[in-house]
N, C-alpha and C positions, 0 to 999 in steps of 0.2 A: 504494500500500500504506500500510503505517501504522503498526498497532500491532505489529506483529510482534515488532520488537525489544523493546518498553518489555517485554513479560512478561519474554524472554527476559533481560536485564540486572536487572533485579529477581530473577528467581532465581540467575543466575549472577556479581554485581557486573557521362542522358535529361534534357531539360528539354521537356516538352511542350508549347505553346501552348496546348490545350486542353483541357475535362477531359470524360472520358467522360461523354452527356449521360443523363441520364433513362429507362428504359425505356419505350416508348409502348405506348401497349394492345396486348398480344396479341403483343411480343416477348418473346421465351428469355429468363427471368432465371438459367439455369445452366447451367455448362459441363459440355461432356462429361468433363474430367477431374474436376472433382466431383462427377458423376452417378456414373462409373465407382468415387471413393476411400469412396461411401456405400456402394454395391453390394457393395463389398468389406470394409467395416465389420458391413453388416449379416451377412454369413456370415460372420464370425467371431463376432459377438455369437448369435448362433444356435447355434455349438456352447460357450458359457459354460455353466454353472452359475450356480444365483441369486448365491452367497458372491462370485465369481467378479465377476461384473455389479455386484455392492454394493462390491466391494474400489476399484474405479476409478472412483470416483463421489465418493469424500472423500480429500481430503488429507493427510500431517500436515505438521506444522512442526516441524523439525529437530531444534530446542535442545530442544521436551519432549517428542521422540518417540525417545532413547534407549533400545534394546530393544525397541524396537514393530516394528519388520524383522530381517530376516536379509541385508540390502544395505547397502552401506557408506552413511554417513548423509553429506550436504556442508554442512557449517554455513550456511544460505540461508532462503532464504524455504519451499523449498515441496519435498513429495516423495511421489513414488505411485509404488508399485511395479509391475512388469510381471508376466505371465502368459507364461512362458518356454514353455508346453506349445504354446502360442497364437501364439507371433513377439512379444504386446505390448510393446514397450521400457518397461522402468523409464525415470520422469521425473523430473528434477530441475528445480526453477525456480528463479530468478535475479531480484532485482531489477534494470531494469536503464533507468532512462529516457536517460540520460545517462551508462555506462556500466557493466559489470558489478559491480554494487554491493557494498560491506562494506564494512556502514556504522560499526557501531562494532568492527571489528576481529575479526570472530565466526571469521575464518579468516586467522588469523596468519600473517602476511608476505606475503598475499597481495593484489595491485596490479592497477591496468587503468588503460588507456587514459581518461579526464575527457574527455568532450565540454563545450565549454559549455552555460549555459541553454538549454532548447527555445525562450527567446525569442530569442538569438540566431542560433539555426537558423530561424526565422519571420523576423527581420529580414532575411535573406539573401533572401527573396522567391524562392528557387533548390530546385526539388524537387531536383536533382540534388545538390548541398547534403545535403538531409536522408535521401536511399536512402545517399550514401555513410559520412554517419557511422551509418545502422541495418548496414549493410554491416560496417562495423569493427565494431562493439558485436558482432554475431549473432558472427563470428567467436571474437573473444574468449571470449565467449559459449564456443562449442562445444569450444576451446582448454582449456576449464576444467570441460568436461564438463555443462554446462547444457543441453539441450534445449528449455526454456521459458523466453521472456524477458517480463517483466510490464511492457513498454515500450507502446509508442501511446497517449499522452496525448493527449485530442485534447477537454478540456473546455476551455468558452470562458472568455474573461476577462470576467466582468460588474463584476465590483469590482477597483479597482486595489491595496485593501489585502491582499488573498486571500494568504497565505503559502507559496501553493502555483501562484502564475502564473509563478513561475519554470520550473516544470516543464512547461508547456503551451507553445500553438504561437499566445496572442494572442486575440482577440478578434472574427474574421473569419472566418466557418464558410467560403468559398470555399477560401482561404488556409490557414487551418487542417486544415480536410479534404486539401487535396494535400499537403502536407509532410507530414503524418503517414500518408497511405497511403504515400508513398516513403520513408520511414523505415523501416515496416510490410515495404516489399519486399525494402528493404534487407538487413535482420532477416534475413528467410525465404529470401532469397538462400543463406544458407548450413546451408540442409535441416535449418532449426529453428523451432519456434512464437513470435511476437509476440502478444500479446496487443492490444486496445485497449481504451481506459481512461477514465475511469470514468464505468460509463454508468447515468443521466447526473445531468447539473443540481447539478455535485461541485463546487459554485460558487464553498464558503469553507469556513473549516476549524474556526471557533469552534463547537462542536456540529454537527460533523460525522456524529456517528454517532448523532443524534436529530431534524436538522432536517428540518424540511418542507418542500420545495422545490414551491412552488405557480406552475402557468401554464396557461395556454389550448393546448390542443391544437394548436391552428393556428400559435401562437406559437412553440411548442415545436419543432414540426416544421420550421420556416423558418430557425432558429438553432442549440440543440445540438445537435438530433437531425439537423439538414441536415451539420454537420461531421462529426458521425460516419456517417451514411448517403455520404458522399465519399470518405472514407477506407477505408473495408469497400469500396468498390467498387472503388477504387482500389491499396489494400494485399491486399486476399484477406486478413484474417486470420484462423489461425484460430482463436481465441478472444476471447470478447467477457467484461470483467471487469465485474459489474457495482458500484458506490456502495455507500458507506454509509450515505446519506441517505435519507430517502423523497421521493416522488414523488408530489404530490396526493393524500397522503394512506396509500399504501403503500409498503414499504422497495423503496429498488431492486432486490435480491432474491428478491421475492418480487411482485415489478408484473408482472401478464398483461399489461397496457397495453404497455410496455416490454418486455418478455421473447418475450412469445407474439403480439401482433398487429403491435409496430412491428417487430419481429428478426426475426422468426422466416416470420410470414406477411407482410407487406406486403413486405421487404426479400429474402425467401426463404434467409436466412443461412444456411448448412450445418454451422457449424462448434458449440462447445460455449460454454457461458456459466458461467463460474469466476466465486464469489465472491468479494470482498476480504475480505482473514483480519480473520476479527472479526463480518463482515458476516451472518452468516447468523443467522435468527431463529425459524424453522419447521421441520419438517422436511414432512408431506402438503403444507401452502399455497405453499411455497418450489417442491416439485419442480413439482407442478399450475402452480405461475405461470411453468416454463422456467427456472429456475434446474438449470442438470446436474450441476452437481459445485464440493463444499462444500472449499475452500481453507483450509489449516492451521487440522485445525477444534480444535488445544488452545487456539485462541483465541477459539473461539466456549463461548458455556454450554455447549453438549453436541453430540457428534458426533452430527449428527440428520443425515446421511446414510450413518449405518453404522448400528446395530442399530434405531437406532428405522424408519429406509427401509425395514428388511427387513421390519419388522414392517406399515408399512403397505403397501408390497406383497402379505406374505401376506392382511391383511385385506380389501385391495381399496381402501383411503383413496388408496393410488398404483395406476395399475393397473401390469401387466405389459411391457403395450405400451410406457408413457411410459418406465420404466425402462431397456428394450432401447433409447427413442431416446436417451436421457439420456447411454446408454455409443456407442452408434453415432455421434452429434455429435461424441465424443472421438475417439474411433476414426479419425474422417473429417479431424478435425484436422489429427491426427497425418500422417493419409498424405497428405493432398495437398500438405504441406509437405515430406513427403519424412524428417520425423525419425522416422517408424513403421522405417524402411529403414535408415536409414542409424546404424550403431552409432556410441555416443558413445567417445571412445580411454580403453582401459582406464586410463591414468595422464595427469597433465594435459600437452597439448602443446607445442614452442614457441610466444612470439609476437613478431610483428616488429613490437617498442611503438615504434621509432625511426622506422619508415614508419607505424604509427596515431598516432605523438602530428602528424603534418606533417597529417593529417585534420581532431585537434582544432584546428590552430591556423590551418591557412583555414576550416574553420569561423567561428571565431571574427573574423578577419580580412573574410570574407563581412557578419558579422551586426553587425558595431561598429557605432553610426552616430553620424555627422558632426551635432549638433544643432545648433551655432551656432559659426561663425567668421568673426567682424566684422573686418575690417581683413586678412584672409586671413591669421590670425596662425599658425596652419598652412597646409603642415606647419612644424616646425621649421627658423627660418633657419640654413644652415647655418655661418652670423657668429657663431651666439648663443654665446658662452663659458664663461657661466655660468648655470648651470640647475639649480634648486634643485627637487627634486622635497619636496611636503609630507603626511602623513599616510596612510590608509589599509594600512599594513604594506606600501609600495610597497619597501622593502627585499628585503622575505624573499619574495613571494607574490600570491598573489589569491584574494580571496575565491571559497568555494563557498556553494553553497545547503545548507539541511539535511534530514534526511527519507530516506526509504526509497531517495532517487535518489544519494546520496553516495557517494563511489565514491572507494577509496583509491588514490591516483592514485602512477603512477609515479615516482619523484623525493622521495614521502615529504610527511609534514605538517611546515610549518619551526613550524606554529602549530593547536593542537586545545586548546580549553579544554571540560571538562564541561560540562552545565546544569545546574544548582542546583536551578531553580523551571520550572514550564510544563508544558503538555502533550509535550512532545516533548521533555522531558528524559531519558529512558530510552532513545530510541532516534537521536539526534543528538547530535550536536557542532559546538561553532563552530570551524572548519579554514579553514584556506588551503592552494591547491595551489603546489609550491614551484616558484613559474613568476617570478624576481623581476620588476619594472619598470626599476628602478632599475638591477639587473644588464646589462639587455638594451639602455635608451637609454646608457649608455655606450658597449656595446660599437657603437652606433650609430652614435655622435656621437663617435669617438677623440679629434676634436681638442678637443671642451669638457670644461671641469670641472663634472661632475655630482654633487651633493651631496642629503643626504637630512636631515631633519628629522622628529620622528615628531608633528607638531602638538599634542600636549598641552600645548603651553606657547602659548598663541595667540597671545602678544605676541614670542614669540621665533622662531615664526612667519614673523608678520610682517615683524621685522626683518631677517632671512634673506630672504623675498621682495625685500626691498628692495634687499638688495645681488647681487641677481644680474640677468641680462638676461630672464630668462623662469621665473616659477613653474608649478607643475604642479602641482596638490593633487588628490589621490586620494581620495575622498568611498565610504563602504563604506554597505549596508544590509544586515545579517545576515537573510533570510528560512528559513521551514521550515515543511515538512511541519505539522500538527497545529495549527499557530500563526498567527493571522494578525497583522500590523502593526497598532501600536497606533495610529498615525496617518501621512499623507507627506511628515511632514518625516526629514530625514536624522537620526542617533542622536546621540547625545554630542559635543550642541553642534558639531558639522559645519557646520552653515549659520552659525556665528560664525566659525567657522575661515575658510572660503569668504570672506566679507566681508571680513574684519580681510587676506587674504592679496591681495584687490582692490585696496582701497585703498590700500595698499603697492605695489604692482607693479601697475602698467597692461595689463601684457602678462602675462595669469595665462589658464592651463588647468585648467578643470576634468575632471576624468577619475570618471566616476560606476559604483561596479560596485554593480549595485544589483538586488534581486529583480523591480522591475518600477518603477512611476512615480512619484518623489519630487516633491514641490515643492519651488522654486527663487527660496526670495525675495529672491538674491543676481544675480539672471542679468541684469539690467537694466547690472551692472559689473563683469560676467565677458565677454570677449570672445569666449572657445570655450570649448564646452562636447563630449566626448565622451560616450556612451554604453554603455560598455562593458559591461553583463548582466555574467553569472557568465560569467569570460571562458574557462573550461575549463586545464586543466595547460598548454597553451603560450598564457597570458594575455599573460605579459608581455612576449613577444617579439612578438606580432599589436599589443598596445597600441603598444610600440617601432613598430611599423611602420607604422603608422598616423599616427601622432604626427611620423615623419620623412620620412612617404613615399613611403616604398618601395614601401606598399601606399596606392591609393586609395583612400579608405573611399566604401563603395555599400551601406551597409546602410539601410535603410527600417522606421520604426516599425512593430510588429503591434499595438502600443495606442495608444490615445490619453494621452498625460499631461495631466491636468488642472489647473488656473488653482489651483485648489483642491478641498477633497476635498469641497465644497458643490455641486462640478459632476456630479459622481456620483451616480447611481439613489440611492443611499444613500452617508452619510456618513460609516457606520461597521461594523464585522460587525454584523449583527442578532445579540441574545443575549448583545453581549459583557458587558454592563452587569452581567446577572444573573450569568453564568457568573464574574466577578468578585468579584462579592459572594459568592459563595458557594464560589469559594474563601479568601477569606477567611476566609468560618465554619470549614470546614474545619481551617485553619490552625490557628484559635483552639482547635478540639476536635479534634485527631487522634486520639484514641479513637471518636470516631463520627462520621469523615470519610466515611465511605461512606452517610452520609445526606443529604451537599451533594453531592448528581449532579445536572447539568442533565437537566431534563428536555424531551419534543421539545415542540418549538415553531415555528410558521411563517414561512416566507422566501417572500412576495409578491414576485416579478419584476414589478414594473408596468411595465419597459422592454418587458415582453414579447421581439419578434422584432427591436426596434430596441436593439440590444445596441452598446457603445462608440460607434465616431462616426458611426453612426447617432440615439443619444440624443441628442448632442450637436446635428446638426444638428434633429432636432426640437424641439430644447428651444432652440435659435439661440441656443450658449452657446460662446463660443470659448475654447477649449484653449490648453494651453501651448503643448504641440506636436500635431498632429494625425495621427491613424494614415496613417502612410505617406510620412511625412516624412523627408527625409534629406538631406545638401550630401555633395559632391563637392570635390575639388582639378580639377575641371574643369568646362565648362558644356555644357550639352545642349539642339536644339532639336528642335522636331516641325513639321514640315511634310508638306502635302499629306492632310490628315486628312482620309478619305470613310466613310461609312457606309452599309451595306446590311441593309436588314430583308426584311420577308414571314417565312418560317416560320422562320430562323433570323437573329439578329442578330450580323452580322460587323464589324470594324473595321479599317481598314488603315492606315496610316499612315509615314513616313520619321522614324527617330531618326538627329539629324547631331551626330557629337562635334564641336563647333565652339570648344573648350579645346585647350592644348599636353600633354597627359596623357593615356594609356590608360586610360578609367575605363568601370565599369558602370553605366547607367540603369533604373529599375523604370517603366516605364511601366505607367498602371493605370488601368481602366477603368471609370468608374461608371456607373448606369443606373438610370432612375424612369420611372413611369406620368405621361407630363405632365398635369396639373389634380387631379392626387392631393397629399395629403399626405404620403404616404409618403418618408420618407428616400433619398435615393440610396447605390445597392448595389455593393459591390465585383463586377463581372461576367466579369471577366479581367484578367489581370495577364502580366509579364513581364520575367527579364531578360537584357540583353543587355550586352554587353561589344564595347568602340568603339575604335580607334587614332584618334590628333588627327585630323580633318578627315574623318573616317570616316561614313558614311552607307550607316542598312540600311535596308529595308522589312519592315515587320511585319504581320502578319494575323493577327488574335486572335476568337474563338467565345467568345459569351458563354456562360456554364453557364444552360440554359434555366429551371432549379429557380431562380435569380438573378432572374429575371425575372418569375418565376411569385408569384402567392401560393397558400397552402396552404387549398383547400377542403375541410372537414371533407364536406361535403352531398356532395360526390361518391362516395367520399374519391377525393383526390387534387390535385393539382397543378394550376392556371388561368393561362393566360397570359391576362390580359383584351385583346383587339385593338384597335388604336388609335395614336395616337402617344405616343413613350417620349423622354427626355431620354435624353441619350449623352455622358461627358462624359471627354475623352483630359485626364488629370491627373495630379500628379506627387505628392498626395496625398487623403486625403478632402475637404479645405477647396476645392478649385483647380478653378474651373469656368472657367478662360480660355479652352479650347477647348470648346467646346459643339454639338452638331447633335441635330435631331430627324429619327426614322426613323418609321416606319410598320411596326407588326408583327402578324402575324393572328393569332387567338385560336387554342388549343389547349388542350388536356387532357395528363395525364401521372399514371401511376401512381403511388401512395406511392411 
């Protein structure tokens, strides 16, 4: 979502092995229970009225739709009334990526459970993981009387600056598409709608609501559209939210491309396609292109699916038909999720935040990861005496992200400062959830003395580093919604802090809570380095645990961090230069600031379908750290590796915990066409959890779309036959284990 709040504050101050594979020509792309929840959609739209049929087809938005109902209004994102005569349930929507969101306080005193970042939940390499925190969310959710949750993020990471990868699930369509369909399940577990988000190519945030997101069809289809074609097949969800952006040319909105051949026909989708509020720009071209129902339209120029719809249905510009499927897609949503049935509770209900926050905080505990610890300076000796934690507000809290996914977390903000300046000053804040660090390795460590220093003083810092046995500097990056990072290094002189607290103390941790990949021109004299994302309301007890051990950290990069931001498709947001300068003009003339708006402008992907450390290895550019990367306080081996091809490619293999420590391994599976160019693909993934001297056997399915490329001439899917690289690794970089298979060609429907 997005802008929802800035008007509103302006006017008012299972863990599978494998993933379902591809439909092959001339299998069922739909089940009998969505056959049956259309058939049942469509008789009820049958006995509608046009009013009737037009009435669920636009949304409004809460804050400027006082008086526009006669139903109690919930200060939120989104609200369409029901057809009582009819069974339709009145709907309330929710932002909710990362929990039930309120963002800037729009419904006083009211809390939720904080998952951490989706990157965090992606680090875990664990769908179980990510159904159980959609599980808590969708609850709460219903707890609170929301029926629609505007969660499934599932765009890729192509830029590591993007202000909004904190929200997503990384950079890996295999990866990313399963954790977000089991988020998706999670969600809808409790007989209410997920949406998935934002489709697509919602790549960065600087002119977002103008840019042109340009690629190859074939390219397209092998990376964003393969994440979210995983996830819909894997979550069921039922709604698909589409971009603000355009797409070669047209707004995501209003793309037949997009809408009506890649969703609708090729994928067979059943469910309805909501716009993001803001997003709509037509009303005949929008509905014609599969766009079914216009989302909090006082944020669009004009409610063009309420009177001006009716009028082009009367004329015939929409026909009749398309309208009836426009409301039956909703309709069918609703029921096979089961919220058409089940009433939302008249007043809001308990919730048991004390068994969801133990969610967010293995969460969070799953997705930390272990970047570098030289000298095995973790965990924590428990000799050390004196431990001086430095900066990042590791007193009070941990950082969250900002943007439509902010969620006022239980426990309260100990820190919320307005924005001044930026796009997303209207509808964020800079917060911390009140989860301390500082609070929780005490309660860790009873017998050391643990002190805090807030590093604005660098030299006294340092001095402080020095006289303890172990420093711990806490390193923040504030990301959000609207805005993307002005470059990757850390903010307010952070990377002096870092050095000057090095060089003092030998034995220094760094602990990074960051929207997604900083540069590190300090790491070469830091001996451990943590990764702790937006670590969610129980941050700083999972950081505590991590840090002393209790918990093994097993999380695994979903991005790549790069050497520098020179290693990157692009070096910077495309646009940001202009979009700059003309705030500035702006500035200068606030009387006719509304004549410096960006206008749309082009974003060439020339990575195309080789997205993160796929670029990397074509471009044979080594990363800081590599997607997929992560250490242990234990060691792990793999023996007895065999591979089997012909029509499907298997792998088997023994993981032996060969450490003193209970710990998780992500074993992960790459795969290339050998004597091609083409980069090696994440193909299967998995993980598993070992006692010291433990040994499993594992058997992993490669997803055959992984192995395929995308033929437009067909259309559809090519495994070209031949021999393929296979490569059992513990990240993108690690070809120690290597085999080639032999696999036969095949075909495969969009």
């Amino acid at each position: 979502m997005s802008t929802k709040f800035r008007a509103a504050l302006a006017i008012s101050s299972m863990l599978a092995l494998t993933v379902v594979p591809a439909a092959r020509a001339g299998a069922p792309r739909t089940s009998t229970v969505r056959d049956d929840a259309r058939a049942r959609a469509d008789s009820i739209v049958a006995r509608m009225t046009l009013a009737e049929k037009i009435a669920l087809v636009h949304g409004l938005f809460p804050p400027f739709a006082v008086g526009k109902t006669k139903n109690e209004l919930i200060m939120a994102a989104g609200h369409i009334d029901g057809i009582p005569r009819l069974g339709v349930p009145l709907v309330r929507e929710s932002d909710a990526s990362l929990g039930v969101a309120n963002q800037v306080e729009q419904r006083k005193g009211d809390v939720a459970t904080a998952l951490p970042s989706a990157l965090a939940t992606a680090a875990s390499f664990d769908p179980a993981i990510a159904r159980a925190g959609g599980a808590m969310i969708g609850s709460e959710a219903r707890a609170k009387r929301f029926n629609v949750l505007l969660a499934g993020g599932v765009n890729l990471t192509r830029d590591p600056w993007n202000g909004r990868n904190f929200e997503y699930l990384g950079e890996d369509p295999l990866l990313a598409g399963r954790l977000a369909g089991q988020h998706i399940v999670g969600v809808q577990s409790n007989r209410i709608v997920s949406t998935i988000k934002h489709f697509a190519l919602n790549a960065q945030e600087t002119g977002r609501m103008v840019a042109d997101a340009r690629i190859g069809e074939a390219d397209l289809r092998m990376s964003d559209l393969l994440a979210f074609q995983i996830a819909i097949e894997t979550g069921k969800p039922a709604s698909v939210m589409c971009a603000y952006n355009k797409v070669n040319g047209d707004w995501a909105c209003e793309n037949d491309f997009l809408l009506n051949r890649v969703l609708k026909r090729d994928w067979r989708y059943p469910g309805w396609v909501m716009s993001d509020w803001g997003g709509v720009h037509s009303t005949a071209k929008a509905a014609n292109a599969g766009l079914d129902q216009q989302s909090g339209q006082e944020l669009d120029k004009a409610p063009y699916f309420s009177a001006p719809l009716e009028a082009a249905v009367t004329s015939g510009a929409v026909s009749a038909a398309r309208l009836d499927d426009m409301v039956a897609r909703y309709l069918t949503g609703l029921i096979q999720t089961g919220a058409y049935d089940t009433p939302m509770p008249a007043k809001p209900a308990a919730i048991p935040y004390a068994k969801n926050a133990l969610v967010a905080q293995r969460t969070a505990e799953a997705g930390i990861v272990l970047l570098k610890n030289e000298g095995r300076l973790l965990p924590l000796a428990r000799s050390a005496k004196r431990i001086v934690l430095i900066g990042g507000r590791a007193d009070v809290g941990v950082l969250s992200g900002g943007g439509s996914s902010q969620v006022r977390s239980v426990g309260g903000a100990p820190i919320e400062i307005p924005l001044t300046s930026g796009a997303a000053m209207s509808f964020a804040r800079y917060t911390y959830h009140a989860s301390s660090p500082l609070k929780a390795i005490k309660a860790a460590l009873p017998q050391a003395q643990v002190t805090f220093v807030d590093g604005t003083d660098v030299a006294a810092a340092a001095a402080a580093a020095r006289n303890a046995d172990i420093a711990i500097v806490f390193a923040t990056q504030w990301t959000t919604e609207a805005q993307d990072v002005a470059d990757l290094s850390l903010p307010d002189r952070q990377d002096t802090l870092i050095a000057a607290v090095a060089a003092a103390q030998p034995k220094t941790v760094a602990v990074l809570e960051t929207g997604g990949p900083v540069t590190m021109p300090w790491l070469a004299q830091v001996p451990a380095v943590l990764q702790a994302w937006y670590p969610g309301q129980r941050g700083g007890e999972a950081i505590a645990n991590l840090l002393t051990g209790k918990v093994n950290p097993s999380g695994r990069l979903p991005i790549t961090f790069p050497a520098s931001a020179t290693q990157a498709p692009r070096p910077a947001p495309v646009g940001i230069d202009t979009l700059t300068s003309l705030e500035a003009q702006a500035a200068a003339n606030p009387a006719n600031a509304s004549n410096y708006q960006l206008k749309s402008f082009p974003i060439d992907y020339v990575e195309g379908a080789d997205v993160g450390y796929r670029w990397y290895e074509k471009k044979r550019r080594a990363p800081l750290f590599p997607f997929g990367h992560g250490l242990s306080y234990t060691n792990f081996a793999y023996r007895n590796f065999a591979v089997t091809g012909g029509k499907t490619l298997s792998v088997s293999f023994e993981v032996i915990n060969t450490g003193k420590r209970a710990g998780a391994d992500v074993p992960q599976i790459y795969v290339a066409r050998a004597g091609s160019d083409t980069p090696m693909r994440l193909a299967a993934f998995t993980r598993v959890t070992l006692k010291p001297g433990e040994t499993r056997r594992i058997t992993l399915t490669a997803e055959p779309r992984i192995l395929a490329d995308y033929d437009t001439r067909l259309p559809g899917w090519r495994i070209t036959g031949g021999q393929y690289r296979v490569a059992l690794a513990r990240d993108a970089t690690d070809r120690t284990l290597t085999k080639m298979v032999a696999l036969d060609a095949a075909t495969m429907q969009p």
